[in-house]
C-alpha positions in Angstrom: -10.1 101.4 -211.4 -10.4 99.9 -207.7 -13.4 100.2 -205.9 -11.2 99.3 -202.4 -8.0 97.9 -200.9 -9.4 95.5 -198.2 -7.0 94.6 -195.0 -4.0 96.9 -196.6 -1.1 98.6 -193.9 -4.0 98.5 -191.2 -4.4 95.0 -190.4 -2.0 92.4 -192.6 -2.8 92.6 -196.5 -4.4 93.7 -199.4 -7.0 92.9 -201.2 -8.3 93.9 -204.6 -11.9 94.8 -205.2 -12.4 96.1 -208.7 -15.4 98.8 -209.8 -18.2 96.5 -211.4 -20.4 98.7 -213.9 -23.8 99.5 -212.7 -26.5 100.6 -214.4 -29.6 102.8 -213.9 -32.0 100.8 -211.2 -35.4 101.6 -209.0 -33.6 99.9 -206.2 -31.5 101.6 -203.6 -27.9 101.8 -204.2 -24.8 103.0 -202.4 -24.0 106.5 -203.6 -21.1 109.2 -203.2 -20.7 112.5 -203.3 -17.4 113.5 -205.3 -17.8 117.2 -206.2 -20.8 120.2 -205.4 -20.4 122.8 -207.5 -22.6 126.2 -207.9 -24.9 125.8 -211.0 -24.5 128.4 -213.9 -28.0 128.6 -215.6 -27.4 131.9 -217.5 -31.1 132.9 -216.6 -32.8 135.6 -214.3 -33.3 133.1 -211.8 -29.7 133.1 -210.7 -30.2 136.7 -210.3 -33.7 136.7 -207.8 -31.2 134.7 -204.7 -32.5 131.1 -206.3 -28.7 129.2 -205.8 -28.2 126.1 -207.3 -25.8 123.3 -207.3 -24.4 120.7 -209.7 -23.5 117.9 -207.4 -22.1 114.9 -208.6 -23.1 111.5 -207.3 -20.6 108.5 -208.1 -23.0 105.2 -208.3 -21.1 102.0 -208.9 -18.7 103.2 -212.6 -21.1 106.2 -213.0 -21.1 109.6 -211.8 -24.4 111.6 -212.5 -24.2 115.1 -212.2 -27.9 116.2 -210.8 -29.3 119.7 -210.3 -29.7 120.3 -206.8 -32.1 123.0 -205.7 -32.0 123.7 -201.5 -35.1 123.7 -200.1 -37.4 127.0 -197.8 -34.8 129.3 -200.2 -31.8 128.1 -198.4 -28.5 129.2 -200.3 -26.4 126.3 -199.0 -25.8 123.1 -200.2 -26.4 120.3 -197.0 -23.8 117.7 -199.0 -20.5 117.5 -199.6 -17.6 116.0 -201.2 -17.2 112.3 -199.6 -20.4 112.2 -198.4 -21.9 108.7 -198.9 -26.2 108.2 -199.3 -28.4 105.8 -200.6 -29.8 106.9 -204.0 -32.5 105.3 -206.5 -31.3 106.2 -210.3 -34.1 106.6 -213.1 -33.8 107.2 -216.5 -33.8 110.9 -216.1 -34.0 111.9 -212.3 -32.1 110.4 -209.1 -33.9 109.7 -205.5 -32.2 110.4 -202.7 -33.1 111.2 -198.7 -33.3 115.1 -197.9 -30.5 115.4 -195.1 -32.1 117.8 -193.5 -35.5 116.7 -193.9 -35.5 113.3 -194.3 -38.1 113.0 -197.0 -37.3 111.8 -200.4 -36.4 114.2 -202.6 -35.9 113.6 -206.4 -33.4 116.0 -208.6 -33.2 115.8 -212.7 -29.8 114.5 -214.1 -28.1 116.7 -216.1 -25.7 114.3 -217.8 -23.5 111.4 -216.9 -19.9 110.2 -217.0 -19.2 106.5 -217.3 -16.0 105.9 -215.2 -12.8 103.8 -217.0 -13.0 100.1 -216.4 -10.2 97.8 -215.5 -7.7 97.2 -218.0 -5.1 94.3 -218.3 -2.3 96.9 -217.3 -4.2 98.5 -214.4 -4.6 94.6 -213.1 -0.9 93.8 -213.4 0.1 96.8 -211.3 -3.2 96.7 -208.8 -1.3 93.2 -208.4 2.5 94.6 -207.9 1.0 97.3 -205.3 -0.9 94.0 -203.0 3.0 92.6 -203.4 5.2 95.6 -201.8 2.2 96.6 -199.7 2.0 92.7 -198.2 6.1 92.8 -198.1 6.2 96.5 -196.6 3.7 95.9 -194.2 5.3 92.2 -192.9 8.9 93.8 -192.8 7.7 96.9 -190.4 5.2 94.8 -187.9 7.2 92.0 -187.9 10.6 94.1 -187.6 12.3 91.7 -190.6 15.4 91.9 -191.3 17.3 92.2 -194.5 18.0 88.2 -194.5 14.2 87.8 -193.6 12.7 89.8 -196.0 14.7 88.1 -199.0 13.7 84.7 -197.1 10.1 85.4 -197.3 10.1 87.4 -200.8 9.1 84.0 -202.6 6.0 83.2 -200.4 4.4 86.6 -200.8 5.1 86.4 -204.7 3.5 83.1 -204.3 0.2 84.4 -202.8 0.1 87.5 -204.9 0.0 85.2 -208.2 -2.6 82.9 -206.3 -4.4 86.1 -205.1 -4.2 87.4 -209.3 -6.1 83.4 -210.3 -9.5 84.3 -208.4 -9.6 87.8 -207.0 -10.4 89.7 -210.9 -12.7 86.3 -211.8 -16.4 88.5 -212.6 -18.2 84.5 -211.9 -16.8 84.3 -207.9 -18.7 86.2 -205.7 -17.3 88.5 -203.2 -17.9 86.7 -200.2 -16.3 83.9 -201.8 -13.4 85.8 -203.0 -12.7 86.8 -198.8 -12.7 83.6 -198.4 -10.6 82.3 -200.8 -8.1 85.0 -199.8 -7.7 84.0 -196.1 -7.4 80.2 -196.8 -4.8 81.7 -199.4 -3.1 83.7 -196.2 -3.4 81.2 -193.8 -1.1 79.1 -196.0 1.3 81.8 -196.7 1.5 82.0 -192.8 2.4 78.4 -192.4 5.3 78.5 -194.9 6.5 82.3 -193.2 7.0 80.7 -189.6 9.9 78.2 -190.0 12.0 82.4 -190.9 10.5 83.8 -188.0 11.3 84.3 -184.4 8.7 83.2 -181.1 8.0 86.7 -180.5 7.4 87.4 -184.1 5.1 84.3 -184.9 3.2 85.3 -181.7 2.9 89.3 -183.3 1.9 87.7 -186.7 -1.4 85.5 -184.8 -2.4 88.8 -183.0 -2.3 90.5 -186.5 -4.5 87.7 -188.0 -7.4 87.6 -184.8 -7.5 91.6 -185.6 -7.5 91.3 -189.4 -10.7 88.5 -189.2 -12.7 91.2 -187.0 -12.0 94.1 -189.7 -12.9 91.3 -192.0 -16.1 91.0 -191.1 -16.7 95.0 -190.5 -15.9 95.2 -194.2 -18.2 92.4 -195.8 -20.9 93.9 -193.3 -20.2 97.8 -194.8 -20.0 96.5 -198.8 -23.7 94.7 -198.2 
């Protein structure tokens, strides 16, 4: 249903990037590795020492399960669960750079899965979970209090629900959506400081110089 929570517990918020649907393309894509199993082919072949391996490959909302072959009679599979590589997907047959060799090598897709999309209810509690997370994270590195917390409740209900207006909009680019989030932050901090102490505004401005540097580690990773 997500694709990422962006700036969570480590450094101040969170942010909701949803899985877009991708279909099969002849450029390269982001792909990873979710499961490498040992193929069952039911044939003599399995028999002479030839091991193979279903691996699948999630690419965007699909996973495509490919036969993977080892190359020089190798029994082991180089790849494994987690492991993230740039793929090309065809209408039959998916690309990818030999790990050990480094040459292309091209396997045959045995079938694919396309993974849920985003419904109304997995939005509305994607939304409640950027809430306690942004509450639960202020309340332990800021060390609130009870009467702080309830002080501050309202502003962090505000951002969610200004978060929820742009941040599941398909038209507004990613980039854009960053944006609009730490404008949207920025304000929230403005209205948090009047409740807070010196030490704890000062805490809160360190968080935010660390957040805009994982910020910008992120945009550069998702390009």
């Amino acid at each position: 249903m997500r694709n990422l929570i962006v700036a969570g517990l480590m450094f101040g918020g969170s942010v909701l990037a949803l899985a877009q649907a991708q279909t099969s393309s002849s450029q390269w894509q982001k792909g990873t590795i979710s499961a490498v199993t040992n193929h069952s082919s039911g044939t003599e072949e399995s028999t002479r020492g030839s091991v193979q391996y279903d691996v699948t490959v999630q690419v965007g909302n699909t996973n495509y399960v490919v036969l993977y072959t080892p190359p020089n009679g190798s029994n082991t599979v180089e790849y494994s669960r987690g492991f993230d590589l740039l793929v090309q997907v065809g209408t039959d047959t998916l690309t990818f750079n030999n790990k050990g060799t480094g040459k292309a090598t091209v396997v045959p897709i045995l079938h694919t899965e396309a993974l849920r999309s985003a419904t109304a209810s997995d939005l509305s509690r994607a939304y409640g979970e950027y809430y306690s997370l942004k509450l639960q994270h202020l309340s332990e590195a800021l060390n609130l209090s009870e009467e702080q917390q309830k002080q501050i409740k309202p502003i962090v209900e505000q951002e969610t629900a200004e978060v929820g207006e742009f941040w599941g909009n398909p038209v507004i680019s990613r980039k854009d959506k960053l944006t609009r989030w730490e404008n949207t932050v920025r304000s929230s901090d403005k209205k948090l400081k009047p409740f807070l102490s010196t030490e704890q505004v000062q805490k809160l401005q360190e968080m935010r110089k660390e957040q805009k540097s994982k910020l910008k580690q992120v945009a550069a990773e998702q390009k």
